[in-house]
C-alpha positions, 0 to 999 in steps of 0.5 A: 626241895626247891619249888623256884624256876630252874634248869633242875625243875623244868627237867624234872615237869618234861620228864613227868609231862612225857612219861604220861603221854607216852612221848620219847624225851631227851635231855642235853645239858640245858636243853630238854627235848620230847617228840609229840604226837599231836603237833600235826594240824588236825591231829588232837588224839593222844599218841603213843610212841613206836620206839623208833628213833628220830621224826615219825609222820604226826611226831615233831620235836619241841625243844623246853629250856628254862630262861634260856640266854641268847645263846642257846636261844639262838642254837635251838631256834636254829633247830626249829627254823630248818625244820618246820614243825618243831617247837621252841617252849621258854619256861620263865621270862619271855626272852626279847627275840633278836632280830637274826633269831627267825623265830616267833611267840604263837603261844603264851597263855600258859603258867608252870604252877606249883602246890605243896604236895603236904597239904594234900589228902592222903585217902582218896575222895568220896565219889558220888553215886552218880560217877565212878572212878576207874583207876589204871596204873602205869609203869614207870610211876604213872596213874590215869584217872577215868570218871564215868558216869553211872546210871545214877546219872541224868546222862546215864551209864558209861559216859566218861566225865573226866579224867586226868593222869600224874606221874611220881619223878624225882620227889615231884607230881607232874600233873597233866591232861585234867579234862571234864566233858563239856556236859558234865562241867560245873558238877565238882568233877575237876576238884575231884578229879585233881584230889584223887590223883594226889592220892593216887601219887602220895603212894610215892615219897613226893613233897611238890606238884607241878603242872601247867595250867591253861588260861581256863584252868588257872583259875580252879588250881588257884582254888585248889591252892596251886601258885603260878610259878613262870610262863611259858611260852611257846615258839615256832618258825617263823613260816609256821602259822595257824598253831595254838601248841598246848601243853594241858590239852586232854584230846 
């Protein structure tokens, strides 16, 4: 199993990124498609998607290819510029935009990361007495991971702590939406919450985990042995403006 940047992985990183927010993905050819839910000014909260085909109210299209060349950047920005709202992510080299392509960069702060899922434990983590660990499992292949606080804790019973969810596709762990609460920072919770769900996801025949990392979470992933693996950066219209897309949001 390959962990180098192509078509084949980026694919399989939409397909488990999707599946634990719940969002419809498509893929064609090179070109891999999911309909969000929190693209929408204002609209942080997590979406679960209706069934229904094409655009909702608060759903917008974002368009992942990977190291695309100019003529797919074209055909897919294209997409994008007559339909303000949607979204173009290049998972590798920033490409160099030509100047007929109106499109432009409102994100790049993002890494595609990579870890050897061998070197990881098998047996879930100790949680301390002051947390509790609740555990919900999702078809197809999916875990949410909620920590609580107990009333073991300064701040008392029944806080949620931290969180995080992985999916098991194709022998990958796509990790995504790992978040600890402001108040219960510095306190080990990201480092466990990360140790927990790979336990959660060797229950699955998976060799590579996949994530992408925030500027504020590159640093405990590193610590954690994960490598960064491309960039990613995000594009929109050339009209849109004030948009800061995340991709390891958990709100």
């Amino acid at each position: 199993m390959t962990s180098a940047l192509n078509d084949a992985l980026v694919s399989t990183w939409v397909t488990g990124w999707s599946r634990c927010r719940n969002y419809e993905v498509h893929h064609d050819g090179a070109v891999h498609a999911a309909l969000r839910g929190d693209l929408q000014s204002g609209d942080r909260q997590e979406a679960e998607w209706s069934g229904q085909e094409g655009q909702e109210a608060g759903h917008e299209w974002e368009y992942i290819l990977a190291n695309p060349d100019e003529a797919a950047l074209k055909a897919v920005s294209a997409e994008v510029q007559n339909n303000p709202g949607r979204l173009l992510t290049v998972v590798g080299t920033p490409p160099t935009v030509p100047a007929d392509v109106p499109l432009r960069a409102i994100s790049s702060d993002e890494v595609l990361m990579v870890v050897d899922m061998g070197g990881q434990d098998v047996e879930a983590p100790i949680v301390p007495e002051e947390f509790a660990a609740e555990v919900r499992r999702n078809d197809p292949d999916w875990f949410l991971l909620t920590i609580t606080s107990t009333d073991q804790h300064p701040q008392g019973e029944g806080a949620v702590a931290a969180r995080g969810r992985v999916a098991a596709v194709d022998g990958y762990a796509v990790f995504d939406r790992i978040w600890t609460a402001p108040v219960f920072r510095r306190q080990g919770l990201g480092s466990l919450v990360m140790r927990y769900l790979a336990s959660l996801v060797l229950e699955h025949d998976v060799e590579k985990g996949l994530l992408v990392a925030g500027a504020d979470g590159q640093a405990l992933y590193g610590h954690l042995g994960w490598t960064e693996l491309a960039a990613v950066t995000v594009y929109g219209a050339a009209q849109d403006e004030n948009r800061n897309p995340s991709h390891s949001d958990a709100d």
